[in-house]
C-alpha positions in Angstrom: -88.8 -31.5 108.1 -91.7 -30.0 109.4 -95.0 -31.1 110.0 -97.2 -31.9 106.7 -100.3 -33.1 105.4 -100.7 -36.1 103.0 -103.2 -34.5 101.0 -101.7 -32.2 98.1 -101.4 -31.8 94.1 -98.8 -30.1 91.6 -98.3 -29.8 88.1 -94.8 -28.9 86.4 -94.9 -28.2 82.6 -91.9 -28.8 80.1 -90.5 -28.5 76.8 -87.5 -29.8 74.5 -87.4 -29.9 71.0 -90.0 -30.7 69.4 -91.8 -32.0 72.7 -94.3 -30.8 74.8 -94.9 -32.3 78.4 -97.4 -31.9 81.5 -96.8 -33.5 84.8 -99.4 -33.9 87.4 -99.0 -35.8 90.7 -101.4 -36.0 93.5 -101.4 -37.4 97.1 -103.8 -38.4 99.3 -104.1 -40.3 102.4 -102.4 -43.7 103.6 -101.3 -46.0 105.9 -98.2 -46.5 103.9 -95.9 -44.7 101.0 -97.8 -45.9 97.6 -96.4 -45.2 94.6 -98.6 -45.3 91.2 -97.5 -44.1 87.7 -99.5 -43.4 84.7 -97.0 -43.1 81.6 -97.2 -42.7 77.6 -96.0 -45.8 75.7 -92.1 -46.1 75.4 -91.9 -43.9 79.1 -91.1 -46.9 81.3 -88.2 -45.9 82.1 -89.5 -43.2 84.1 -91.6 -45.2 86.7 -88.4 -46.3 89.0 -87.0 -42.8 88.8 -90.8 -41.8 90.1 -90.7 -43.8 92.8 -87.1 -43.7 93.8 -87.7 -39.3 93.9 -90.8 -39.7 95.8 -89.0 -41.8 98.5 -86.9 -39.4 99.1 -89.3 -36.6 99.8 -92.4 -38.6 101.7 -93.0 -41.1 104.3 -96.7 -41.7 103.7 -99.3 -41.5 101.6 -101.3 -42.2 98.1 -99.6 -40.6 95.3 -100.3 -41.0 91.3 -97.8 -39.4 88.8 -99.3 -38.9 85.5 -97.2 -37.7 82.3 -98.9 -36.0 79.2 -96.4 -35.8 76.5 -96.7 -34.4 72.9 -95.0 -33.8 70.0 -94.8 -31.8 67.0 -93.4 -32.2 63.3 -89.7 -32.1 63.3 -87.5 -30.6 61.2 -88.1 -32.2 57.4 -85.3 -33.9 55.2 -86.1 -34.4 51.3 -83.7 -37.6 49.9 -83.4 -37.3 46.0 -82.8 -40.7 45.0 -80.8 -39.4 41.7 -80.1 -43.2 40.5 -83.7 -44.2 40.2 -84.6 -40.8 38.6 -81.3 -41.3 36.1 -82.2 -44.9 35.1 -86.2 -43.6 34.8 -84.8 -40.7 32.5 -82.3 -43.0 30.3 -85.7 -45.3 29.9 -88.0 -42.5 29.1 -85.2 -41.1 26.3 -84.7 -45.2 25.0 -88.9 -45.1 24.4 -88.5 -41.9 22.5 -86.2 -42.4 20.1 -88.6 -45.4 18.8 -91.9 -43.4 19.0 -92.5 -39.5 18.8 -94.2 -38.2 22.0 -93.9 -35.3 24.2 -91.1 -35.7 27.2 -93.2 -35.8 30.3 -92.5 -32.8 32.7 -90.1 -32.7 35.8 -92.9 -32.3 38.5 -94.9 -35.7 36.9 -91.4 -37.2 37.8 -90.6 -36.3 40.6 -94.1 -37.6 41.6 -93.5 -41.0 41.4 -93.0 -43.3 44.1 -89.5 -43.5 45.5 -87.9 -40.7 43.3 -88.2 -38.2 46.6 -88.5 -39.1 49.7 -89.1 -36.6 52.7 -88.6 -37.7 56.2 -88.0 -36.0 60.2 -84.8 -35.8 61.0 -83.4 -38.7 63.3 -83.3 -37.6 66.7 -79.6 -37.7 68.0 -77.7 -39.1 71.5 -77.3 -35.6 73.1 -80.5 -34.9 72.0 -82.7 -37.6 73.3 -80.3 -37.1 76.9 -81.2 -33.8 76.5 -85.1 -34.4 76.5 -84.8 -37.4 79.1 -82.6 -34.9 81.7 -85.3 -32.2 81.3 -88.5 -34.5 81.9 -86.8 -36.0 85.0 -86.0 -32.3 86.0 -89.4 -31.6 85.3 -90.8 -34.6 87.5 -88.3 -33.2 90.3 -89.9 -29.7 90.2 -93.4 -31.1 90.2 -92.5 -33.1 93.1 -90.9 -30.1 95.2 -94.2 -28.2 94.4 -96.0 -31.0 96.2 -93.8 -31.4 98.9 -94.4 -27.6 99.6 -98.2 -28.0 99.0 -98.3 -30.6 102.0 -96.3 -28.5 104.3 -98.4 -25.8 103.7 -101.7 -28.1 104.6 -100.1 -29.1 107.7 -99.6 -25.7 108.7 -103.0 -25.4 108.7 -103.7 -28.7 110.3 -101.7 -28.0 113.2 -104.1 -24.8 114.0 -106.8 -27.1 113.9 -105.2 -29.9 116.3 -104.1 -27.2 118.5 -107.6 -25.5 119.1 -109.3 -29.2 119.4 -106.7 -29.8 122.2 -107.5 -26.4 124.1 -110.9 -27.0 124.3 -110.1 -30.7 125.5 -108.2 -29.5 128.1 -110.7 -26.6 128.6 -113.4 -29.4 129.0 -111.4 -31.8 131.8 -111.3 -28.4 133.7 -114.7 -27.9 133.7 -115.3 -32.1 134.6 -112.7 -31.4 137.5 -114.8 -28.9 139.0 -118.5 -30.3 138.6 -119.9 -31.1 141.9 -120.0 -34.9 141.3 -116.2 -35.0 141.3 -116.0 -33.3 144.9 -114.4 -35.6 147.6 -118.0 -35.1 149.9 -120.0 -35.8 146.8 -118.1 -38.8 145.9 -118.3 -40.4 149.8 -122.1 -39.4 150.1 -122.5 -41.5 146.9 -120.6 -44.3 148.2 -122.3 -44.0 151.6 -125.5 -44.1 149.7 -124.9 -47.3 147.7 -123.3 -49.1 150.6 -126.2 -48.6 152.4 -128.6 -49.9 149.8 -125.5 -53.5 149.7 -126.7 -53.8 153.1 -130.3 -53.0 152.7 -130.8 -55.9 150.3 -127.9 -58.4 151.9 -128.0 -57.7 155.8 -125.6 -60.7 156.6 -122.9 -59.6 153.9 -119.1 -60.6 155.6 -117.4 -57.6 156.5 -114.8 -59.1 153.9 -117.1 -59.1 151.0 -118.4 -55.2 151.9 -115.5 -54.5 152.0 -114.7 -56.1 148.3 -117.8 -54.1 147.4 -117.6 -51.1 148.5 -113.9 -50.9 147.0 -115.5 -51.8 143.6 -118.3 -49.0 144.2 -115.7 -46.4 145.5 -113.5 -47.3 142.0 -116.9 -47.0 140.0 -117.6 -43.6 141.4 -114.3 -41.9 141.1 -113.6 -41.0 137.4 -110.3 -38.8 138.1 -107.8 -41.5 137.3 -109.3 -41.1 133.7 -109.2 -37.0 133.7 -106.0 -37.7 134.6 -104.9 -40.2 131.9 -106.8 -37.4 129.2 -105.1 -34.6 130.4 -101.7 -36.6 130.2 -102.8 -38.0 126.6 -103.6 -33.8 125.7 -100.2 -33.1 127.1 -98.4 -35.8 125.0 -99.7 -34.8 121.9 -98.6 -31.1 122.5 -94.9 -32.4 122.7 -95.5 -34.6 119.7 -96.5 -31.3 117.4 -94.1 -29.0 118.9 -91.5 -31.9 117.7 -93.2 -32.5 114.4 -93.2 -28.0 114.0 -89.3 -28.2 115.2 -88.4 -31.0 112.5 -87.3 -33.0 116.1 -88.0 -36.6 116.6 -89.1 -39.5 114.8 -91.1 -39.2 111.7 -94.1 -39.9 110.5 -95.9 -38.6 113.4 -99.4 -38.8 111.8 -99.2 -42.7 113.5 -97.9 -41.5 117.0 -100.6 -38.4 117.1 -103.2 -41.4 115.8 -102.9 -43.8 118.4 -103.0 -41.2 121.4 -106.3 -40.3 119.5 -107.5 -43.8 119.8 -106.3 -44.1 123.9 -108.1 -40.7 124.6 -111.5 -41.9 122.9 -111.1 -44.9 125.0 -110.5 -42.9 128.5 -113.4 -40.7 127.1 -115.7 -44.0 126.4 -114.9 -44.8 130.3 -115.7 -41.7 131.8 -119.0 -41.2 130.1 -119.6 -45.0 131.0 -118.4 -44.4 135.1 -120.4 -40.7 134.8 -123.6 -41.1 137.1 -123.8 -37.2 137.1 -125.9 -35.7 134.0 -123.5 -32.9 134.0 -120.1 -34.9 133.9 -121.7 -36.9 131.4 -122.2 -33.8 128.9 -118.8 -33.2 129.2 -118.0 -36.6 128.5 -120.3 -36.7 125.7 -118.5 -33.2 124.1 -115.1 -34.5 124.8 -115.7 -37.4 123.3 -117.2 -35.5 120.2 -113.9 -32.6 120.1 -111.6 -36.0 120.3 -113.2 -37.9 117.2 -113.1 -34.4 115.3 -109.3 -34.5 116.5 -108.5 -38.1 114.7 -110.3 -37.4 111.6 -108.1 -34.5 111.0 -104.9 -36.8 112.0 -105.7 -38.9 109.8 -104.2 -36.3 106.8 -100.6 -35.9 108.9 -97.9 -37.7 107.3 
């Protein structure tokens, strides 16, 4: 199994006998596998062969199965029924024996109600298995179409997801070598606001500076969060490659999901630690390239 998209559609057309059917099944995103059938009158039977089909093939996703079936005049039988016609012939010679009138002709006979009767032939066992093994076929092959449509569309996700995490890891480079981030920026900084603690409390316990000026020094420094991004980029490499290699567990569209969600967050921090215009531009832009990345999770199985 390779990686795939939840987003796809497929039609499979059939025919057997005197009918004529359509398939169509589309899938769209979900949290979950969701199965929904729409199916002509008497085609019940169908829905749990659906659903059990699609379970094989997906983990995830919307899907609605729609059948259009048709059918066309089957071959005609024509029942003579002789009896009637013999009792209405015996009746019309009785009558004219007693009075004189022309005999009335064959076709005005054979007119009446009940003297011929013309009806489709019955459908047979092998038949109607017949018909029911090719529209399940037909559901199987509209199904495989999908299944390939998906793949396809994941294909093509995972050349989006791959450029979005370049240029992530292209931006942490370029926050690791703004000037904010150097080690004589960040202790001029905290020199700088331990001076103004002492400015405006002169008397301040060399315990409680030193409380403060840890919290200002952990405030300042915003590489434990690069660091966390970069290993968050790094994770969801291995989680494609896995995905591409039809390796580990499945559906990864959740795993890749939630390491969107802690990168936003580290993000969030960084712009919120940032007291550097710069850093905070590339906060902003990572921030941007990461909620780009999620939307287009969101269509990975």
């Amino acid at each position: 199994m390779t990686i795939a998209s939840m987003t796809g559609f497929a039609r499979a057309d059939g025919r057997n006998g005197a009918y004529n059917w359509t398939w169509e099944v589309r899938s769209v995103n979900g949290r979950s596998l969701d199965t929904r059938s729409r199916l002509p009158s008497g085609m019940d039977w169908l829905d749990p062969l659906a659903r059990e089909a699609i379970a094989k093939r997906f983990r995830r996703g919307h899907l609605s199965v729609a059948l259009s079936l048709t059918r066309s005049p089957g071959r005609l039988q024509v029942h003579l029924n002789r009896e009637l016609l013999g009792e209405l012939i015996a009746a019309i010679d009785e009558l004219g024996a007693e009075r004189s009138f022309a005999p009335p002709r064959l076709d005005s006979l054979l007119a009446i109600r009940g003297i011929v009767e013309v009806t489709e032939e019955e459908e047979g066992e092998a038949e109607r298995e017949a018909r029911e093994g090719a529209l399940a076929q037909s559901l199987n092959d509209a199904l495989d179409d999908l299944g390939a449509a998906r793949r396809q569309e994941g294909e093509r996700l995972v050349s989006v997801l791959l450029e979005q995490i370049d240029g992530a890891v292209a931006l942490l480079e370029s926050a690791k070598r703004t000037a904010a981030l150097q080690p004589d920026a960040i202790r001029q900084r905290l020199s700088e606001q331990v001076a103004r603690l002492l400015d405006a409390q002169p008397s301040l316990p060399d315990e409680r500076l030193a409380q403060e000026a840890a919290l200002l020094a952990t405030r300042a420094d915003v590489r434990e969060e690069l660091d966390r991004l970069a290993s968050h980029m790094s994770a969801t490499r291995e989680i494609i490659a896995e995905g591409e290699s039809g390796e580990g567990a499945f559906p990864i569209g959740r795993r890749l999901d939630f390491l969107a969600q802690e990168a936003h967050r580290e993000a969030n921090t960084l712009c919120s630690k940032s007291t550097d215009v710069e850093l905070t531009r590339i906060g902003l832009d990572l921030k941007a390239l990461i909620d780009q990345f999620r939307e287009q999770v969101q269509n990975i199985e």
